[in-house]
MARNU-712938 format. One line per field, with one value per atom (N, C-alpha, C): residue number from 1; atom name; x, y, z negated. Coordinates in steps of 0.1 Angstrom, whole numbers, plus 5000, padded with zeros to 4 digits. Atoms other than C-alpha are relative to their C-alpha. Layout:
N
n = NUM; ...
atom = CA; ...
x = X; ...
y = Y; ...
z = Z; ...
This chain:
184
n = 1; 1; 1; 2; 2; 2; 3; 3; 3; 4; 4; 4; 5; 5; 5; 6; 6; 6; 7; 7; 7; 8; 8; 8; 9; 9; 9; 10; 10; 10; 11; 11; 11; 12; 12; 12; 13; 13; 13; 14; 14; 14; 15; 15; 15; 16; 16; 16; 17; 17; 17; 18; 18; 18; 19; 19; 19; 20; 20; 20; 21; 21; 21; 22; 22; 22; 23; 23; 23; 24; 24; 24; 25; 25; 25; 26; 26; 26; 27; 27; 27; 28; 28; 28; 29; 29; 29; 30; 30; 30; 31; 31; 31; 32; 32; 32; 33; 33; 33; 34; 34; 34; 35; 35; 35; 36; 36; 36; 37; 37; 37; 38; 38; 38; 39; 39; 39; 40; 40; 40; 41; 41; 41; 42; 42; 42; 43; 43; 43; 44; 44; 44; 45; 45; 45; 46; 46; 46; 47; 47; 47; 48; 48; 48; 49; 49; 49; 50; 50; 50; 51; 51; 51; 52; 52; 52; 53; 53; 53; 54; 54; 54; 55; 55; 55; 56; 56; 56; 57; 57; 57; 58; 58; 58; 59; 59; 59; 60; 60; 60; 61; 61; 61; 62; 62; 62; 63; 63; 63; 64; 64; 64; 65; 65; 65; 66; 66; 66; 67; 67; 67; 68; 68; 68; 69; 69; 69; 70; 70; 70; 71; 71; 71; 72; 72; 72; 73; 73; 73; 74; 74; 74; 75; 75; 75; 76; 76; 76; 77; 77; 77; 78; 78; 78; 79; 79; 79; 80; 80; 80; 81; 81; 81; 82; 82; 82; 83; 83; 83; 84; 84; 84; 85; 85; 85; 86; 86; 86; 87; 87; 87; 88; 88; 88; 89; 89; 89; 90; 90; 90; 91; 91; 91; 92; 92; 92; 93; 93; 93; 94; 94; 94; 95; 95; 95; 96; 96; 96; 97; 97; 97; 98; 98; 98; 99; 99; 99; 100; 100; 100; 101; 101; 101; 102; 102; 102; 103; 103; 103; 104; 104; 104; 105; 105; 105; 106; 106; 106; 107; 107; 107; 108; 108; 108; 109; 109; 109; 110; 110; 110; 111; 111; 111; 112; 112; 112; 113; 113; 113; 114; 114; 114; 115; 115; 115; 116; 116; 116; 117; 117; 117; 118; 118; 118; 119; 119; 119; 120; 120; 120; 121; 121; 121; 122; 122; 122; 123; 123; 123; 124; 124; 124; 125; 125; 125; 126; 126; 126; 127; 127; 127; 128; 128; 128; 129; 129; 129; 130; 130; 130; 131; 131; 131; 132; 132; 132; 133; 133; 133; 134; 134; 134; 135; 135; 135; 136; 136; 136; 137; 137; 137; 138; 138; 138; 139; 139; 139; 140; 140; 140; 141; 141; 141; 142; 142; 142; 143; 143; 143; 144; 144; 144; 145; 145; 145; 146; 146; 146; 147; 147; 147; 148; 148; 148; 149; 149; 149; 150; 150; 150; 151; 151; 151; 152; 152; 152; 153; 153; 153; 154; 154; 154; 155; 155; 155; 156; 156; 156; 157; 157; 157; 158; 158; 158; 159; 159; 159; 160; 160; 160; 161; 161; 161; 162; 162; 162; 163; 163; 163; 164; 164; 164; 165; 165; 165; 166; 166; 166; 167; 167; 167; 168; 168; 168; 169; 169; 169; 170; 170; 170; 171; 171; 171; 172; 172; 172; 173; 173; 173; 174; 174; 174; 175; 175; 175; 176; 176; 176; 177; 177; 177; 178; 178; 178; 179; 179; 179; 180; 180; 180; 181; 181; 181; 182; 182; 182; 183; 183; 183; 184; 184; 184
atom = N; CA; C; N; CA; C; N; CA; C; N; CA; C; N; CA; C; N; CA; C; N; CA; C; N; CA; C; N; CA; C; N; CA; C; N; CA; C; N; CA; C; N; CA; C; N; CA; C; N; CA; C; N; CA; C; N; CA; C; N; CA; C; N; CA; C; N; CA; C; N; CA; C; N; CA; C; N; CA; C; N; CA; C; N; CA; C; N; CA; C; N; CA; C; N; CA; C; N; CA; C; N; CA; C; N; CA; C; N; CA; C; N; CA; C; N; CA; C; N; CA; C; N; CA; C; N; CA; C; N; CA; C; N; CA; C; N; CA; C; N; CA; C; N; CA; C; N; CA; C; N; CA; C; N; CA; C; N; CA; C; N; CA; C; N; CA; C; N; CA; C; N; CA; C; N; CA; C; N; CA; C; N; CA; C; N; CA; C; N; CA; C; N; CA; C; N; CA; C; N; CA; C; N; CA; C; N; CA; C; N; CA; C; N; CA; C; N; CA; C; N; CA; C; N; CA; C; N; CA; C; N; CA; C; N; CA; C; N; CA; C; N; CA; C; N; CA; C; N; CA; C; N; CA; C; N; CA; C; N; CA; C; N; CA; C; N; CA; C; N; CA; C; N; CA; C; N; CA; C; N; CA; C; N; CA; C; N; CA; C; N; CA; C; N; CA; C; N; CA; C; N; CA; C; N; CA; C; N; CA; C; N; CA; C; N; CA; C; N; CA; C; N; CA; C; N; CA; C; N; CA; C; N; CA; C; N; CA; C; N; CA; C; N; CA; C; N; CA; C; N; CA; C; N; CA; C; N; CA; C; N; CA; C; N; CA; C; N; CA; C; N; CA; C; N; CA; C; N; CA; C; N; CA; C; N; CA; C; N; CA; C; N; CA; C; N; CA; C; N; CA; C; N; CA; C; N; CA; C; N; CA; C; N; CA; C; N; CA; C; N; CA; C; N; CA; C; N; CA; C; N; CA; C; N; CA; C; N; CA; C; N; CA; C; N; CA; C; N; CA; C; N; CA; C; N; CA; C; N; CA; C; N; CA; C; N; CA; C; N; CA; C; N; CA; C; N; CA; C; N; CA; C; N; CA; C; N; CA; C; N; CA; C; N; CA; C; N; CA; C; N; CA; C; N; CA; C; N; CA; C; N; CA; C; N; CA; C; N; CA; C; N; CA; C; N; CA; C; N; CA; C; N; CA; C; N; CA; C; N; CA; C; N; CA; C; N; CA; C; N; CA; C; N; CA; C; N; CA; C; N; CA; C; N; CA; C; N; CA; C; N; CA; C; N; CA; C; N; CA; C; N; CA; C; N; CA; C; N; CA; C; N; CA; C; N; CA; C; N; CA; C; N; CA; C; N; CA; C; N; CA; C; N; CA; C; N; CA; C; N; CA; C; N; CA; C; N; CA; C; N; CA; C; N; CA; C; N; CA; C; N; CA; C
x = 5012; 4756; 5003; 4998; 4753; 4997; 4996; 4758; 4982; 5017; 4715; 5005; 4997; 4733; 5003; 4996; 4742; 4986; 5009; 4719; 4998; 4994; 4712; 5007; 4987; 4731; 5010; 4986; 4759; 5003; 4995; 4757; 4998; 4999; 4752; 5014; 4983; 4786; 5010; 4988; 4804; 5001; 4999; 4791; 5008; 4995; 4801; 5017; 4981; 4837; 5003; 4996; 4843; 5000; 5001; 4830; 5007; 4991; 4852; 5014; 4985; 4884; 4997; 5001; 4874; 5001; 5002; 4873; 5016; 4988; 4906; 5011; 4993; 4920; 4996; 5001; 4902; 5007; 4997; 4914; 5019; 4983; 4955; 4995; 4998; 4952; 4999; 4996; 4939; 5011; 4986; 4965; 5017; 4989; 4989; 4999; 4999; 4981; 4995; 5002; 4972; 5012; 4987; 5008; 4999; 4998; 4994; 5007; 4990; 5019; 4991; 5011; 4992; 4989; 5008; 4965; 5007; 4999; 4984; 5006; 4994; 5002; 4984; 5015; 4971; 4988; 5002; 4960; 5003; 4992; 4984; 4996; 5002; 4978; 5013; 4990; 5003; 5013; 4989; 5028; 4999; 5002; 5017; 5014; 4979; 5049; 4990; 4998; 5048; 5011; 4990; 5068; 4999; 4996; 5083; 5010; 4990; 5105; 5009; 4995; 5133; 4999; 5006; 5121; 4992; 5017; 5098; 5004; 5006; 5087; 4995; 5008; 5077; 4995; 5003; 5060; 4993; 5007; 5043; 5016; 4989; 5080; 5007; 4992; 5096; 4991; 5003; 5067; 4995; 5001; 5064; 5013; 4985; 5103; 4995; 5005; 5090; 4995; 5011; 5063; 5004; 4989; 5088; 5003; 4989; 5109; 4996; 5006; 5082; 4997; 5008; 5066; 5007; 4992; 5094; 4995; 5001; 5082; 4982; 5019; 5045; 5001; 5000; 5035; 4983; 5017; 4998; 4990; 5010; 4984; 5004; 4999; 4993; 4990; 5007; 4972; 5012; 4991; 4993; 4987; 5005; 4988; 5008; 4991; 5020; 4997; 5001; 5007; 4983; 5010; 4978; 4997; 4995; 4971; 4986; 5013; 4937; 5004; 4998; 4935; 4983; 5013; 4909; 4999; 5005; 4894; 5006; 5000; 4895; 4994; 5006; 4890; 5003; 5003; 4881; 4998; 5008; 4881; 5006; 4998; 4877; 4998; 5000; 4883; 4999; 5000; 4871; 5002; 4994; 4894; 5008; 4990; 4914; 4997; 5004; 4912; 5012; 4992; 4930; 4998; 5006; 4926; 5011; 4991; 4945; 4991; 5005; 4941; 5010; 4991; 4952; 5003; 4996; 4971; 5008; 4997; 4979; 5005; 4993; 5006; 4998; 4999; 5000; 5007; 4995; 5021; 5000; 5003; 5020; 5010; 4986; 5040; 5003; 5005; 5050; 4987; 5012; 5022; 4990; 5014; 4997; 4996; 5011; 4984; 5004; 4999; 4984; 5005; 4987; 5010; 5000; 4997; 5007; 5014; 4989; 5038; 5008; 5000; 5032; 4990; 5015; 5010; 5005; 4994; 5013; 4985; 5009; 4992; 5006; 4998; 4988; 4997; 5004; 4987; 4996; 4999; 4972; 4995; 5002; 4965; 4989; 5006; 4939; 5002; 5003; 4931; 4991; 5008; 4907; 5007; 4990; 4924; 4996; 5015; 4902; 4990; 5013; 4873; 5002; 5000; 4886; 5010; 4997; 4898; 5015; 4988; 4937; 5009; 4991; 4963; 5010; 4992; 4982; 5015; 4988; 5009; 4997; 5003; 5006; 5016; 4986; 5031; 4996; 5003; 5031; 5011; 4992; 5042; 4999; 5004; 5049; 5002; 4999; 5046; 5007; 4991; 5053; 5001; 4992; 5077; 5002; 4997; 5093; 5003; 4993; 5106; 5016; 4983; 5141; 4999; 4999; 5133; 4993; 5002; 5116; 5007; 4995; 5137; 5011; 4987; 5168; 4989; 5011; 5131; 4999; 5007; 5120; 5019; 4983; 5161; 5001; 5003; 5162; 4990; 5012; 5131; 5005; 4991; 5143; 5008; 4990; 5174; 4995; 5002; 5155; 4993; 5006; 5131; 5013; 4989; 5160; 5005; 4990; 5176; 4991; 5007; 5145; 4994; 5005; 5138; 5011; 4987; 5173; 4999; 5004; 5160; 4993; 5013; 5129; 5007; 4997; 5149; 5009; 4987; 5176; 4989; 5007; 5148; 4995; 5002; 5131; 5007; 4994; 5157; 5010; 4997; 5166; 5018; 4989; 5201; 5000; 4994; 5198; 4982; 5008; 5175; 4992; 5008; 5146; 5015; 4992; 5174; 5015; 4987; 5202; 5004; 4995; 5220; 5004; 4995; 5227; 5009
y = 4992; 4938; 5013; 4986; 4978; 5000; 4995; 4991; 5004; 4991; 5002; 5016; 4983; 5035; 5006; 4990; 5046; 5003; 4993; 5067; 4997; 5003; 5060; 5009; 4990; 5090; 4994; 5002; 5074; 4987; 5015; 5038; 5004; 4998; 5057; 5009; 4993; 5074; 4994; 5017; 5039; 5000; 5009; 5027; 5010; 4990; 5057; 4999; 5001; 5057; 4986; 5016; 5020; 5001; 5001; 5027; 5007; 4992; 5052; 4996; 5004; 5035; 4987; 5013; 5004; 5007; 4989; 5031; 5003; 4997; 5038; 4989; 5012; 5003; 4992; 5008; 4994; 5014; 4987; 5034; 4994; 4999; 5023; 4990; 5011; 4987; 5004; 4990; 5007; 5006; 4994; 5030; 4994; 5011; 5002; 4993; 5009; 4984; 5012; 4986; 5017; 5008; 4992; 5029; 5018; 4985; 5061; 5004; 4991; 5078; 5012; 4988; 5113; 4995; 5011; 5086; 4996; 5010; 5065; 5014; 4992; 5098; 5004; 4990; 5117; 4987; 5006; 5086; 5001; 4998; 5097; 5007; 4986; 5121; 5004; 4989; 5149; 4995; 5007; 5133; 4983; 5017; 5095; 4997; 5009; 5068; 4987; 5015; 5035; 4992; 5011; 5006; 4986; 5016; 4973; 4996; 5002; 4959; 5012; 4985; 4985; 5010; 4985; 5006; 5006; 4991; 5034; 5014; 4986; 5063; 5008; 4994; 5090; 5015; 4989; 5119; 4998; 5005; 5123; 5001; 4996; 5136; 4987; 5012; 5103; 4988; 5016; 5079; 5004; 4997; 5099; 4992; 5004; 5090; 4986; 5014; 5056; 4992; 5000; 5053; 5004; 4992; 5073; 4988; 5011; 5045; 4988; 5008; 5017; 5003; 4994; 5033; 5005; 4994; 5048; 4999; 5000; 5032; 5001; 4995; 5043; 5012; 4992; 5058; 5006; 4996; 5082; 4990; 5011; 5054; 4988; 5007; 5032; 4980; 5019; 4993; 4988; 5010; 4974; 4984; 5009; 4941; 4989; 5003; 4928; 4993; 4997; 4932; 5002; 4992; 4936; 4990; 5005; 4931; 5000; 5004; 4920; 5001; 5003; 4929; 4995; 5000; 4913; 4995; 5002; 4904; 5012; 4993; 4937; 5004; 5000; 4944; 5013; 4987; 4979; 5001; 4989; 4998; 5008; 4986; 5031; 5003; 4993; 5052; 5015; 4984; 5088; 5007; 4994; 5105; 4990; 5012; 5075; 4986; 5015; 5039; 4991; 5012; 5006; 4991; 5009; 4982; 4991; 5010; 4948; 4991; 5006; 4929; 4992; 5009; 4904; 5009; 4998; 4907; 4993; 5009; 4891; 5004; 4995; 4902; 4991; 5007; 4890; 5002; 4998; 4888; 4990; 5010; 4876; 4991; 5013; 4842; 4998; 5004; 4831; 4993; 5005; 4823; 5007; 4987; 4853; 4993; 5000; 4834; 5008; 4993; 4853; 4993; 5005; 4841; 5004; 4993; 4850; 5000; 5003; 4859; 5007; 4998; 4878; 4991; 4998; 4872; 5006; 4994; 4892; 5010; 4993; 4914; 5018; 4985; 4953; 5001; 4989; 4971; 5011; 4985; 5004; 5005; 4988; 5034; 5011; 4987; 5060; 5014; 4985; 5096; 5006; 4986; 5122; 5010; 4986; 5148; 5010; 4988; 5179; 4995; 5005; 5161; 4985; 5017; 5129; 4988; 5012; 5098; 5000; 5005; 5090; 4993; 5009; 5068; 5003; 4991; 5080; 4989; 5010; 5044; 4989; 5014; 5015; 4995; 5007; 4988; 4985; 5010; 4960; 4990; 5010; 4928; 4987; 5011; 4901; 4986; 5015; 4865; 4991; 5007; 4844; 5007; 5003; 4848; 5011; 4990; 4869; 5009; 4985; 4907; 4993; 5003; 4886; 4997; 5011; 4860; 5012; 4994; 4887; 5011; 4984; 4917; 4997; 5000; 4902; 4999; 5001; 4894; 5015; 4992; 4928; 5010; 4994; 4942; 4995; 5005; 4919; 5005; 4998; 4930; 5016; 4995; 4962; 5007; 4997; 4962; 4994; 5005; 4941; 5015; 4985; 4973; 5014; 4985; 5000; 4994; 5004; 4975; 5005; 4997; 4980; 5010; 4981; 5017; 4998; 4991; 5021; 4993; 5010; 4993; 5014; 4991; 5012; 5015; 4988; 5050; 5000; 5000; 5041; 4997; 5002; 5027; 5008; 4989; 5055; 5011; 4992; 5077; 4994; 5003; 5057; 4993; 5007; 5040; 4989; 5016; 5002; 4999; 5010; 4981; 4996; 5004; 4958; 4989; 5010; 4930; 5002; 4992; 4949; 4998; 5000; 4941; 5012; 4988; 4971; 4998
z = 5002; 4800; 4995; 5004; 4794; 4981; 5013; 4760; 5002; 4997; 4752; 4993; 5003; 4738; 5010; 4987; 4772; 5005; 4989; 4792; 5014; 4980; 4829; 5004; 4992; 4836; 4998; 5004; 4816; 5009; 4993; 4831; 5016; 4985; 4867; 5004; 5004; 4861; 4997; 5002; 4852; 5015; 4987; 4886; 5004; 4991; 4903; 5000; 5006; 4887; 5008; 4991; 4897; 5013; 4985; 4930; 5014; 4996; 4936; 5000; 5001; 4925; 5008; 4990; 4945; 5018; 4992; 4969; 5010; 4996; 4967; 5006; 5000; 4967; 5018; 4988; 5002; 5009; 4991; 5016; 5001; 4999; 4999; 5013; 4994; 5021; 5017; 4985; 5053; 5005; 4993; 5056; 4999; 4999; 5048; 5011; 4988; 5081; 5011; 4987; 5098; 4999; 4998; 5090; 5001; 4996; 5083; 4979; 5011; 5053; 4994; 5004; 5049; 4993; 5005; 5038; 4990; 5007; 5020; 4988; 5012; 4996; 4995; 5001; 4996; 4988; 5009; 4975; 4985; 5009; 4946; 4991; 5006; 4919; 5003; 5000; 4918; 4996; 5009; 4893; 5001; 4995; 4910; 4998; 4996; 4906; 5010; 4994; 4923; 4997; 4999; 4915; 5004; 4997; 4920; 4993; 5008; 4900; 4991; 5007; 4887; 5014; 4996; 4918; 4999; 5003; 4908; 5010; 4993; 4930; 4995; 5006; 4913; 5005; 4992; 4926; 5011; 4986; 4960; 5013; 4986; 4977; 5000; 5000; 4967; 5004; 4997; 4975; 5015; 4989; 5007; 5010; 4991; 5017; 4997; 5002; 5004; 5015; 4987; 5032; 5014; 4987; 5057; 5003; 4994; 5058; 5002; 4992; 5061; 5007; 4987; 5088; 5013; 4988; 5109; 5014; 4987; 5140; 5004; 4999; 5138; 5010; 4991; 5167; 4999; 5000; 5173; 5003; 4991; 5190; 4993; 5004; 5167; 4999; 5004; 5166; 4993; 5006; 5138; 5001; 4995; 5154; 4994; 5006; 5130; 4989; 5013; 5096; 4992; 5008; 5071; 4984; 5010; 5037; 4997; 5006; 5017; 4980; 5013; 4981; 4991; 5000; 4961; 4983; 5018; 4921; 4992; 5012; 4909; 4985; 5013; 4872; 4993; 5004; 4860; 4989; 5014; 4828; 5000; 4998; 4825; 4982; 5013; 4795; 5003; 4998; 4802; 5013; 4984; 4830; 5004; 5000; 4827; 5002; 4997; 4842; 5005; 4997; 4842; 5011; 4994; 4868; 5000; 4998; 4877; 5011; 4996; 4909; 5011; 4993; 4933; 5011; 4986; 4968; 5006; 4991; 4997; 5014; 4991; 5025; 5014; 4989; 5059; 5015; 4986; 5094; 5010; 4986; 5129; 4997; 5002; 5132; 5015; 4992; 5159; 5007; 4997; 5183; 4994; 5003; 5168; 4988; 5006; 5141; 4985; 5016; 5105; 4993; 5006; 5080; 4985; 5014; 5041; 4997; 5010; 5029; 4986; 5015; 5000; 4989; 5005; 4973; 4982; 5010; 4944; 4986; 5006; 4915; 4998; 5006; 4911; 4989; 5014; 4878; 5001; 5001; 4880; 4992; 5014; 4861; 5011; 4991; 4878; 4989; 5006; 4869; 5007; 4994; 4874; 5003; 4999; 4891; 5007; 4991; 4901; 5006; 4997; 4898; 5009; 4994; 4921; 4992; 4999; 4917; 5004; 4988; 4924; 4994; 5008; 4917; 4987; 5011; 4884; 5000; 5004; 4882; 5011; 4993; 4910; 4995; 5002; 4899; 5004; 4994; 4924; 4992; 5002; 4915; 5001; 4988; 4937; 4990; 5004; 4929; 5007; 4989; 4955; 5015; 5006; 4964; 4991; 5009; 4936; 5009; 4993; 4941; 5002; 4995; 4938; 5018; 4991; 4962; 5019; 4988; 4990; 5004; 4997; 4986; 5012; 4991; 5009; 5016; 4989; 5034; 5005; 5001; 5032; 5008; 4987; 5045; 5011; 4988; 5070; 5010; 4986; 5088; 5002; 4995; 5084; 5007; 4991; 5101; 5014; 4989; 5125; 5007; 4997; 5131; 4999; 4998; 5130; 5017; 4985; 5161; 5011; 4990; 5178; 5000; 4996; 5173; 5012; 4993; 5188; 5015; 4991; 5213; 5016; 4997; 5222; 5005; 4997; 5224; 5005; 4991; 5245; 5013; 4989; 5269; 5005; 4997; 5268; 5006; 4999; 5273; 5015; 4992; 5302; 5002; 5005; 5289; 5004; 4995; 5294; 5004; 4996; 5309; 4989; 5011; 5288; 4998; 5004; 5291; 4994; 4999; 5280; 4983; 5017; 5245; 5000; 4999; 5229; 4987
Protein backbone atom coordinates (compact mmCIF):
# COMPACT_ATOMS: atom_id res chain seq x y z
CA UNK A 1 0.00 0.00 0.00
CA UNK A 2 1.28 3.82 -0.89
CA UNK A 3 3.00 5.77 1.76
CA UNK A 4 -0.40 8.66 2.62
CA UNK A 5 2.73 11.22 2.42
CA UNK A 6 3.05 10.84 -1.14
CA UNK A 7 1.21 12.93 -3.48
CA UNK A 8 -0.58 11.53 -6.57
CA UNK A 9 2.03 13.20 -8.53
CA UNK A 10 4.47 11.20 -6.47
CA UNK A 11 2.76 7.78 -6.55
CA UNK A 12 2.05 8.51 -10.48
CA UNK A 13 5.88 8.86 -10.89
CA UNK A 14 6.52 5.38 -9.00
CA UNK A 15 4.14 3.83 -11.57
CA UNK A 16 5.64 5.59 -14.30
CA UNK A 17 9.36 4.57 -13.20
CA UNK A 18 8.35 0.88 -12.95
CA UNK A 19 6.60 0.99 -16.06
CA UNK A 20 9.35 2.14 -17.75
CA UNK A 21 11.94 -0.32 -16.48
CA UNK A 22 9.57 -3.17 -17.08
CA UNK A 23 9.79 -1.47 -20.28
CA UNK A 24 13.06 -2.19 -20.67
CA UNK A 25 13.18 -5.73 -19.63
CA UNK A 26 10.40 -6.85 -22.32
CA UNK A 27 12.48 -4.30 -25.23
CA UNK A 28 16.28 -6.34 -23.71
CA UNK A 29 14.23 -10.01 -24.41
CA UNK A 30 12.93 -8.67 -27.94
CA UNK A 31 15.96 -7.81 -29.29
CA UNK A 32 17.45 -10.93 -27.81
CA UNK A 33 15.29 -13.21 -30.16
CA UNK A 34 15.16 -10.43 -32.76
CA UNK A 35 19.12 -10.60 -32.94
CA UNK A 36 19.05 -7.05 -33.29
CA UNK A 37 22.64 -5.71 -31.43
CA UNK A 38 21.39 -1.43 -32.00
CA UNK A 39 18.31 -2.37 -29.66
CA UNK A 40 19.84 -4.46 -27.45
CA UNK A 41 23.06 -1.64 -26.68
CA UNK A 42 20.91 1.27 -27.04
CA UNK A 43 19.35 -0.38 -23.82
CA UNK A 44 22.66 0.49 -21.76
CA UNK A 45 23.60 3.63 -20.07
CA UNK A 46 26.83 5.09 -21.28
CA UNK A 47 29.09 3.41 -18.66
CA UNK A 48 26.46 0.08 -18.75
CA UNK A 49 28.56 -3.41 -17.73
CA UNK A 50 26.96 -6.79 -18.11
CA UNK A 51 28.00 -9.83 -16.52
CA UNK A 52 28.12 -13.49 -15.97
CA UNK A 53 30.11 -14.96 -13.84
CA UNK A 54 33.91 -13.42 -13.89
CA UNK A 55 32.77 -12.06 -17.39
CA UNK A 56 31.85 -8.41 -17.28
CA UNK A 57 31.24 -6.07 -20.21
CA UNK A 58 31.67 -2.89 -19.52
CA UNK A 59 30.76 -0.06 -21.54
CA UNK A 60 28.52 0.01 -24.69
CA UNK A 61 31.93 -0.87 -27.14
CA UNK A 62 32.54 -4.04 -25.16
CA UNK A 63 28.89 -5.23 -24.78
CA UNK A 64 28.57 -4.30 -28.36
CA UNK A 65 31.49 -6.94 -29.37
CA UNK A 66 29.53 -9.03 -26.82
CA UNK A 67 26.31 -9.01 -29.03
CA UNK A 68 28.62 -9.01 -32.31
CA UNK A 69 29.58 -12.31 -31.58
CA UNK A 70 26.09 -13.75 -30.64
CA UNK A 71 24.52 -12.55 -33.52
CA UNK A 72 27.08 -12.91 -36.34
CA UNK A 73 24.73 -14.82 -38.45
CA UNK A 74 21.77 -12.26 -38.29
CA UNK A 75 20.67 -11.47 -41.41
CA UNK A 76 17.94 -8.07 -42.41
CA UNK A 77 15.29 -10.41 -42.74
CA UNK A 78 15.97 -12.03 -39.93
CA UNK A 79 12.81 -14.54 -38.25
CA UNK A 80 14.71 -16.24 -35.19
CA UNK A 81 12.75 -19.36 -35.36
CA UNK A 82 15.80 -21.10 -33.06
CA UNK A 83 15.58 -19.19 -29.89
CA UNK A 84 13.73 -16.96 -27.41
CA UNK A 85 13.69 -16.15 -24.05
CA UNK A 86 10.65 -15.16 -21.42
CA UNK A 87 11.68 -13.20 -18.35
CA UNK A 88 9.29 -12.94 -15.67
CA UNK A 89 8.60 -11.98 -11.47
CA UNK A 90 10.05 -8.80 -11.52
CA UNK A 91 10.66 -6.91 -8.33
CA UNK A 92 11.36 -3.16 -8.38
CA UNK A 93 12.81 -0.54 -6.14
CA UNK A 94 13.59 2.55 -7.06
CA UNK A 95 15.59 5.06 -5.06
CA UNK A 96 15.46 8.42 -6.86
CA UNK A 97 17.45 8.22 -10.41
CA UNK A 98 18.33 4.86 -9.25
CA UNK A 99 16.64 1.43 -9.23
CA UNK A 100 17.16 -2.22 -8.23
CA UNK A 101 15.39 -4.91 -9.80
CA UNK A 102 15.75 -8.87 -9.54
CA UNK A 103 13.93 -11.32 -11.82
CA UNK A 104 13.55 -14.61 -13.20
CA UNK A 105 14.53 -16.10 -16.79
CA UNK A 106 14.06 -18.69 -18.92
CA UNK A 107 16.18 -19.61 -22.24
CA UNK A 108 14.44 -21.52 -24.91
CA UNK A 109 15.43 -23.56 -28.30
CA UNK A 110 14.09 -25.56 -31.02
CA UNK A 111 14.71 -29.41 -30.30
CA UNK A 112 14.60 -31.54 -32.51
CA UNK A 113 11.18 -31.81 -34.19
CA UNK A 114 10.26 -27.79 -33.62
CA UNK A 115 9.12 -28.12 -30.21
CA UNK A 116 10.60 -25.39 -27.61
CA UNK A 117 13.16 -26.76 -25.16
CA UNK A 118 14.18 -24.69 -21.82
CA UNK A 119 17.56 -24.76 -21.37
CA UNK A 120 18.34 -22.01 -19.38
CA UNK A 121 16.79 -20.90 -16.43
CA UNK A 122 18.45 -18.46 -14.40
CA UNK A 123 17.94 -14.78 -12.36
CA UNK A 124 19.06 -11.16 -13.33
CA UNK A 125 20.30 -8.57 -11.00
CA UNK A 126 19.95 -5.19 -12.18
CA UNK A 127 20.80 -1.69 -11.45
CA UNK A 128 18.95 1.09 -13.63
CA UNK A 129 19.65 4.79 -14.02
CA UNK A 130 18.18 7.85 -15.16
CA UNK A 131 20.22 8.96 -17.91
CA UNK A 132 18.96 12.25 -19.72
CA UNK A 133 15.85 11.88 -18.48
CA UNK A 134 15.42 7.90 -19.60
CA UNK A 135 15.54 4.78 -18.22
CA UNK A 136 18.63 2.43 -18.98
CA UNK A 137 20.44 -0.37 -17.85
CA UNK A 138 23.41 0.94 -15.43
CA UNK A 139 24.65 -3.19 -14.26
CA UNK A 140 22.76 -6.44 -15.70
CA UNK A 141 24.41 -9.49 -13.97
CA UNK A 142 22.85 -12.60 -15.32
CA UNK A 143 22.98 -15.57 -13.43
CA UNK A 144 22.23 -18.85 -14.55
CA UNK A 145 20.94 -21.64 -12.43
CA UNK A 146 20.24 -24.56 -14.16
CA UNK A 147 22.29 -25.33 -15.41
CA UNK A 148 25.18 -23.37 -13.74
CA UNK A 149 27.50 -20.76 -15.77
CA UNK A 150 30.02 -23.84 -15.14
CA UNK A 151 27.81 -26.53 -16.28
CA UNK A 152 26.54 -24.31 -19.63
CA UNK A 153 29.54 -22.40 -20.61
CA UNK A 154 31.36 -25.69 -22.54
CA UNK A 155 27.13 -25.57 -24.23
CA UNK A 156 27.30 -22.13 -25.07
CA UNK A 157 31.18 -22.99 -27.25
CA UNK A 158 29.94 -25.68 -28.75
CA UNK A 159 27.03 -24.08 -30.44
CA UNK A 160 29.22 -21.62 -31.39
CA UNK A 161 31.64 -23.34 -33.30
CA UNK A 162 28.72 -25.11 -34.58
CA UNK A 163 27.41 -21.60 -35.97
CA UNK A 164 31.00 -20.34 -37.18
CA UNK A 165 30.90 -24.04 -39.33
CA UNK A 166 27.76 -22.86 -40.80
CA UNK A 167 28.52 -19.28 -41.55
CA UNK A 168 31.46 -20.71 -43.46
CA UNK A 169 28.77 -23.39 -44.69
CA UNK A 170 26.31 -20.78 -45.83
CA UNK A 171 29.41 -18.40 -47.61
CA UNK A 172 31.05 -20.84 -49.52
CA UNK A 173 27.50 -21.62 -50.92
CA UNK A 174 26.82 -18.53 -51.69
CA UNK A 175 29.86 -17.80 -53.25
CA UNK A 176 29.25 -20.72 -55.25
CA UNK A 177 32.20 -23.19 -53.79
CA UNK A 178 30.56 -26.49 -52.92
CA UNK A 179 27.38 -27.86 -53.26
CA UNK A 180 24.53 -28.09 -50.17
CA UNK A 181 26.06 -31.74 -49.68
CA UNK A 182 29.45 -30.85 -49.74
CA UNK A 183 31.75 -31.27 -46.37
CA UNK A 184 33.71 -28.43 -46.02
Amino acid sequence: MSEPSLSIEQRLQILEDKEAIRQIIIDYASALDEQDADSYVGLFADDGEWAIGSMIRKGKDEIRALVDGLFRSRTEDLVNLESFEITFHPRIELNGDRAKMRSGHVAFRRAPGGNPVPVLFGRYEDEFIRENGTWKILRRTDIPTIPTAEEYGPVLRARGQILDQNIKAARAREAGCIRLNDKI
